[in-house]
C-alpha positions as CSV (number, residue, x, y, z in Angstrom):
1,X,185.3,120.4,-147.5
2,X,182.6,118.5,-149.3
3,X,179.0,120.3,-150.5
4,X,176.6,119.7,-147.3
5,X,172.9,119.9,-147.9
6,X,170.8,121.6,-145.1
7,X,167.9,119.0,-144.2
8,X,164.4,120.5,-143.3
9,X,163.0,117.6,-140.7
10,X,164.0,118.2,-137.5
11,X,166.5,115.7,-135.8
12,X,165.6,113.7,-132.1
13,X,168.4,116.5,-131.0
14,X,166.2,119.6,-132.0
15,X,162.8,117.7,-130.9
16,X,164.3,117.4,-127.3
17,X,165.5,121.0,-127.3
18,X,162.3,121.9,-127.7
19,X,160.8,119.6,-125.0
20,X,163.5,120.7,-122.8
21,X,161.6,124.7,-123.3
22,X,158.3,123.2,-122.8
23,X,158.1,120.4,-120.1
24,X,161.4,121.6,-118.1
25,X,161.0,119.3,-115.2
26,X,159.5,116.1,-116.8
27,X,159.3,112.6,-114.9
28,X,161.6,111.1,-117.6
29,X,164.2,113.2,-118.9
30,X,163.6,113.9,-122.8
31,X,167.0,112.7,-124.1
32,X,165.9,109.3,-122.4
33,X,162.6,109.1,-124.9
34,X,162.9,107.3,-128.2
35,X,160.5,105.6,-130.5
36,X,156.9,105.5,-130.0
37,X,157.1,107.3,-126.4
38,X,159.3,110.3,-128.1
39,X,156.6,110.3,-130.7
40,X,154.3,110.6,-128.7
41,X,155.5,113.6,-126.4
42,X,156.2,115.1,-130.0
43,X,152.5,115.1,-130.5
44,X,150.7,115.8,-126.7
45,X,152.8,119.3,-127.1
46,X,152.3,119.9,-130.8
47,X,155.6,120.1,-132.3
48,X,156.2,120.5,-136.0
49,X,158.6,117.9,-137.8
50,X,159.7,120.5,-139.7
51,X,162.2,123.1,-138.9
52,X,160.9,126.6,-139.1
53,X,162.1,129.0,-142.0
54,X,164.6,130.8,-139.1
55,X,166.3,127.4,-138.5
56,X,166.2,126.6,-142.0
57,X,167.7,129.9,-143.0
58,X,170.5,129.8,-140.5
59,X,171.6,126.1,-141.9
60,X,172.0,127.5,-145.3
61,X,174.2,130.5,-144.3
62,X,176.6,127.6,-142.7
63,X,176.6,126.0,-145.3
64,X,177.2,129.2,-147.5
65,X,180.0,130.1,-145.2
66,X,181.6,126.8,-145.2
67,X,182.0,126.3,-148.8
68,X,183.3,130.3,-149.0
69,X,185.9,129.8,-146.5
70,X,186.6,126.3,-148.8
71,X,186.5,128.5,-151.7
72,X,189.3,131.2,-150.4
73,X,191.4,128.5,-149.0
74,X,191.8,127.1,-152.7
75,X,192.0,130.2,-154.2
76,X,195.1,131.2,-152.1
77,X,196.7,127.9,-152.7
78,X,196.6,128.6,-156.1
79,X,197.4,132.1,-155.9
80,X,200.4,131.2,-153.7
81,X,202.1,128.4,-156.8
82,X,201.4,130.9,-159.4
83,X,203.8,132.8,-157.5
């Protein structure tokens, strides 16, 4: 498994999470918006681009946890033709 980076915009996926908490019941459903309409929904409720430290923190222990598990599975390979 290759070294991921954790990005800190937010993806169309989180954006219509979020619309999903905040308009549950709209006249268009959110995964349906795109472009300049998505944009513009982004803005008439006020959300951020960027994700907040909590989403931000729990990329990086994936990440963390994905290259340790990596990590173990090469050191018993190793450990395992030393033998």
């Amino acid at each position: 498994m290759g070294f991921e980076i954790a990005a800190i915009a937010k993806t169309k996926k989180h954006f219509i999470a979020e619309l999903e908490k905040l308009d549950p019941s709209p006249a268009k459903p959110h995964f349906m918006l795109k472009g300049k309409e998505l944009q513009a929904k982004i803005k008439q409720y006020g959300i951020g681009k960027l994700k907040p430290k909590s989403m931000l923190i729990d990329d990086l222990q994936k990440v963390l946890s994905i290259d340790k598990t990596a990590v173990q599975a090469v050191e018993e390979t190793l450990w395992r033709k030393l033998q």
